[in-house]
VEXSEGU-646546 format. One record per residue (C-alpha): x, z, y; residue in one letter. Coordinates in Angstrom, 2 decimals, decimal comma, padded with zeros to 5 digits. Each point is the difference from the previous one (the first is absolute). Example, Ala and Ser with C-alpha at 12.3 -4.5 7.8 and 13.67 -1.06 7.14 Angstrom:
BEGIN
u  w  v  rest
012,30  007,80  -004,50  A
001,37  -000,66  003,44  S
This chain:
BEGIN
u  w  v  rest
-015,32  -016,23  026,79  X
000,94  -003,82  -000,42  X
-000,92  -001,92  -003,00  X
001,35  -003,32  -001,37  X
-001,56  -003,25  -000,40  X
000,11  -000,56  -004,15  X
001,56  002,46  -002,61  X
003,67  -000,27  -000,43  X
000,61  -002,20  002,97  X
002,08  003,19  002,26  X
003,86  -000,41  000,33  X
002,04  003,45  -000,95  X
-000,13  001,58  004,04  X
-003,57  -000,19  -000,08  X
-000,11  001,35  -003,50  X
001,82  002,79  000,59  X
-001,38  000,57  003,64  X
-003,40  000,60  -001,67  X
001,25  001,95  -002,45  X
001,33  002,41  002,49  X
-002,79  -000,06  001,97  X
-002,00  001,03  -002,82  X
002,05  002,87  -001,00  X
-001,83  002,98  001,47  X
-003,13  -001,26  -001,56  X
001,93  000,52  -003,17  X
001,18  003,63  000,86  X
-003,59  000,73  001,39  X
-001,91  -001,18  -003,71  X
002,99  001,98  -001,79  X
-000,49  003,49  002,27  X
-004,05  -000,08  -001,11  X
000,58  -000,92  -003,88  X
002,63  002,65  000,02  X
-001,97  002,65  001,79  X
-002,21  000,11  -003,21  X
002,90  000,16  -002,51  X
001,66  002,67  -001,51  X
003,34  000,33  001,57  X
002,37  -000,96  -001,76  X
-001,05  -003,39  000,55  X
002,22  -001,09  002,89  X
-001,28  -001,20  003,19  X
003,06  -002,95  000,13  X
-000,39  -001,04  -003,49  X
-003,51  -000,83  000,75  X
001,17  -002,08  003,37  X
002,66  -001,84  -001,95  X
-003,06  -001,35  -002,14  X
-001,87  -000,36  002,67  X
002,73  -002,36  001,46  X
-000,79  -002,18  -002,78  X
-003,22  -000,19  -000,34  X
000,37  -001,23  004,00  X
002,77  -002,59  -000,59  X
-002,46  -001,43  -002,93  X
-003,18  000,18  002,46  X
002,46  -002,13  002,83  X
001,37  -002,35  -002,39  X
-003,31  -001,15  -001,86  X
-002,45  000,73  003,30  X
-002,35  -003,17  000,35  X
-001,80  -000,04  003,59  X
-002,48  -002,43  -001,31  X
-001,59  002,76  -001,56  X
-001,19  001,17  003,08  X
001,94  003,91  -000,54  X
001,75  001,71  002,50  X
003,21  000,27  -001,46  X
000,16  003,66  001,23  X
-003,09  000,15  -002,73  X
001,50  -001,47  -002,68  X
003,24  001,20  000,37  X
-001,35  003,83  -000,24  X
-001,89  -001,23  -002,88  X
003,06  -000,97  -001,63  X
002,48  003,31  001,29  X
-003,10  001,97  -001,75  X
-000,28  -002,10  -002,97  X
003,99  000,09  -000,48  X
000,14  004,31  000,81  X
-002,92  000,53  -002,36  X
001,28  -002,32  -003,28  X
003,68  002,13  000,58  X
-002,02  003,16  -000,24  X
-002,26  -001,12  -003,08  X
003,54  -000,94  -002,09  X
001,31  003,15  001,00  X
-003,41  001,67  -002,06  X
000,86  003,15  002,24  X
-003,39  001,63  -000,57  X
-000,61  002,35  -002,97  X
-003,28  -000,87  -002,31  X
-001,12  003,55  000,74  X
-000,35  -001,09  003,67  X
-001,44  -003,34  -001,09  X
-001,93  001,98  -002,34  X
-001,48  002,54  003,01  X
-001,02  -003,23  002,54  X
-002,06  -001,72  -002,72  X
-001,80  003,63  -000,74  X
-001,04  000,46  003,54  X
-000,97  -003,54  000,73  X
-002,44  000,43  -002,85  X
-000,77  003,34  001,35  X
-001,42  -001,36  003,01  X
-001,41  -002,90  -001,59  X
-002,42  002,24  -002,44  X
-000,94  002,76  002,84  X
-000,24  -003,13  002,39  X
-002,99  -001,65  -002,95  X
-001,45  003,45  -000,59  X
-000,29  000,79  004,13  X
-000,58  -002,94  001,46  X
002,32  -000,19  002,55  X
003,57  001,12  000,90  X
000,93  003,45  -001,77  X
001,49  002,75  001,96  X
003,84  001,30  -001,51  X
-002,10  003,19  -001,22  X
-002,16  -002,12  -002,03  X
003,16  -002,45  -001,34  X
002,30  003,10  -000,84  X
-003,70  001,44  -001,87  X
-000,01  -003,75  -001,95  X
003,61  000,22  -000,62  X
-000,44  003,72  -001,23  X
002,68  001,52  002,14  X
-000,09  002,28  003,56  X
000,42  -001,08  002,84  X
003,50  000,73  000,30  X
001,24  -001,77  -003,03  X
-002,28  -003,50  001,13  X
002,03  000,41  003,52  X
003,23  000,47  -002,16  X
-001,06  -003,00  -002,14  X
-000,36  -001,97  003,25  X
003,66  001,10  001,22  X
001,53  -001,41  -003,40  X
-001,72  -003,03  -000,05  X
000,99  -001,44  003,22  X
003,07  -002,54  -000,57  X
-002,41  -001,55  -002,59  X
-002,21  -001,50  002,87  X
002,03  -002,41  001,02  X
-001,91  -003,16  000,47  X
-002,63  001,68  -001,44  X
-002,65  -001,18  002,52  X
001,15  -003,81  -001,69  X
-000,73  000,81  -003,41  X
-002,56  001,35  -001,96  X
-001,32  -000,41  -003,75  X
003,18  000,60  -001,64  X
004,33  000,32  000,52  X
-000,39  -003,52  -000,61  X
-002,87  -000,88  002,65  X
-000,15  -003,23  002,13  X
001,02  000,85  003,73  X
-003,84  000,94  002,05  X
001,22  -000,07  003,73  X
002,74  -002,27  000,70  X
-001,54  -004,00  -000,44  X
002,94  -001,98  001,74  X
-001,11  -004,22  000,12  X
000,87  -002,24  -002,95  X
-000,78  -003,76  000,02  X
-003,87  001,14  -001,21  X
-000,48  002,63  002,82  X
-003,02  -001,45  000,98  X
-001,90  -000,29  -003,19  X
-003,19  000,73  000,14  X
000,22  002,55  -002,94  X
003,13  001,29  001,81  X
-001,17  000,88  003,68  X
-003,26  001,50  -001,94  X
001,92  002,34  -001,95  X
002,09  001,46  002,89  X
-003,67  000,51  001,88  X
-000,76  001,91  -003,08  X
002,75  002,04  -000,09  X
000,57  000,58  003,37  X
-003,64  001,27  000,45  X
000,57  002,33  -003,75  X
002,86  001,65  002,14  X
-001,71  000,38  003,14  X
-002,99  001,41  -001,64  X
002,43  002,44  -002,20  X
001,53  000,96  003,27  X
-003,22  000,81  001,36  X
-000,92  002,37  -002,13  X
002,99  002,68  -000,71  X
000,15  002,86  002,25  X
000,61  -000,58  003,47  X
003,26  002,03  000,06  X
001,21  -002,67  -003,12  X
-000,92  -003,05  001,90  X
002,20  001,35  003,39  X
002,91  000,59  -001,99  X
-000,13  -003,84  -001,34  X
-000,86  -001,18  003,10  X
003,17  001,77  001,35  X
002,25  -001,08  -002,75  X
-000,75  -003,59  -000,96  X
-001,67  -001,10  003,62  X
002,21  002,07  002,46  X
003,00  000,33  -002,20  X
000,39  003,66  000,37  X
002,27  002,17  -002,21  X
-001,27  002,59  -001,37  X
001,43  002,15  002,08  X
-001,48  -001,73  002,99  X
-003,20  000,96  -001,63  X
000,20  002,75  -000,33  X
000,68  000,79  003,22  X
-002,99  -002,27  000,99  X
-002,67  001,64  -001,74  X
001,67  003,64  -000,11  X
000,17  000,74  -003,43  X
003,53  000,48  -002,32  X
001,68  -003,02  -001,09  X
-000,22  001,09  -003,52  X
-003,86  -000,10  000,64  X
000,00  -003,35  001,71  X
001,87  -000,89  -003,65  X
-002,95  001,43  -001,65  X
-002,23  -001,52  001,50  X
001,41  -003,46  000,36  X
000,52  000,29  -004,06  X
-003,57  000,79  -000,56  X
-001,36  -002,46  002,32  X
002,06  -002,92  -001,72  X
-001,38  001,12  -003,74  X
-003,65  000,31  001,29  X
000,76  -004,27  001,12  X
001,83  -000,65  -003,05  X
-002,99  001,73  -002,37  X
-002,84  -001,97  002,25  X
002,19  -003,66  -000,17  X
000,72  000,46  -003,62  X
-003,59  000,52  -000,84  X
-001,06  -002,91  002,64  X
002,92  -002,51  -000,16  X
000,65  -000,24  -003,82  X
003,77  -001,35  -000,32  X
-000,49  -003,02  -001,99  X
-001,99  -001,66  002,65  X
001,92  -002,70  001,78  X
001,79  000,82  003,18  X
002,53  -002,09  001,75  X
003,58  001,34  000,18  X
003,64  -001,14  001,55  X
């Protein structure tokens, strides 16, 4: 991908050449946000949005930043997808209601266990079979979107994307991404080794869930499961770790 000297300094061909170039990046960050949905939330509604959160990330991209603009323009196609989807305030309370239940599920059995509890022992916390946790897990999914990024609260300050401002290399700054970079990794570390595949898969490899589940053999409503639970047992151990009034750096 080509970049441009300053910000604001491209002539309309070039403008619209990156634009177009940029595209299927749109339609690719659109496909995995929908995926988790429910579906009536359509696939080219979230691409038209997408569209402008990349026109915004071309039009105000600064190079001396030292970002890729592929980088910051998916950072800004996210940013633009997810604010569409909070206005819309598609998701019931019940559901709402149901992810903050089992996050403090697995934060209580996690205290009392010391160490990562099985879905046996979070369904036992929760007070429900088996059946009805995996059910829970099914509901809940289109309410993880860009969960990984937030934690604390609705309202929480973004965890994993840190894109350069003009104090990137603060001290303060560069030793709160250690932190929280080493907080994830050591989160990571510890769920179950089926958990940590699946997010591997997803957010390194860029897998569907479909993919997946053909991967590691197991049903794609599973791999949902799974990939639900996984995210909650990060969200529980950040929230707890990485208190949301701390200062982080944002875009």
């Amino acid at each position: 991908m080509y970049s441009y000297a300053v910000s604001g300094m491209i002539d309309h061909e070039e403008r619209e050449r990156l634009i177009l170039e940029n595209l299927p990046q749109v339609r690719l960050i659109a496909r995995r946000i929908q995926e988790r949905l429910p579906k009536n939330i359509s696939l080219e509604d979230l691409v038209s949005t997408g569209v402008i959160g990349l026109i915004s990330a071309i039009d105000n991209f600064d190079p001396r930043h030292n970002v890729k603009l592929k980088t910051y323009a998916e950072y800004k196609i996210r940013g633009a997808i997810l604010d569409s989807l909070r206005g819309l305030d598609w998701a019931p309370r019940q559901k709402r209601r149901k992810t903050k239940q089992i996050e403090a599920a697995i934060a209580v059995a996690e205290q009392r266990l010391q160490r990562a509890p099985s879905e046996e022992e979070i369904a036992a916390q929760l007070g429900i079979p088996l059946e009805e946790y995996h059910e829970w897990l099914v509901e809940i999914r289109g309410l993880h979107v860009a969960s990984l990024e937030y934690a604390g609260n609705e309202q929480g300050r973004e965890l994993l994307h840190f894109l350069p401002d003009t104090e990137d290399n603060l001290p303060s700054t560069l030793l709160e991404r250690s932190e929280l970079e080493r907080l994830v990794a050591r989160g990571i570390d510890q769920i179950p080794e089926i958990e940590r595949t699946i997010l591997s898969l997803y957010y390194r490899e860029e897998l569907t869930l479909r993919e997946i589940a053909q991967v590691v053999k197991l049903h794609e409503s599973r791999i949902s499961q799974l990939k639900s639970q996984a995210i909650l047992r990060l969200r529980s151990q950040l929230a707890e770790q990485w208190p949301a009034s701390r200062g982080m750096v944002t875009a």
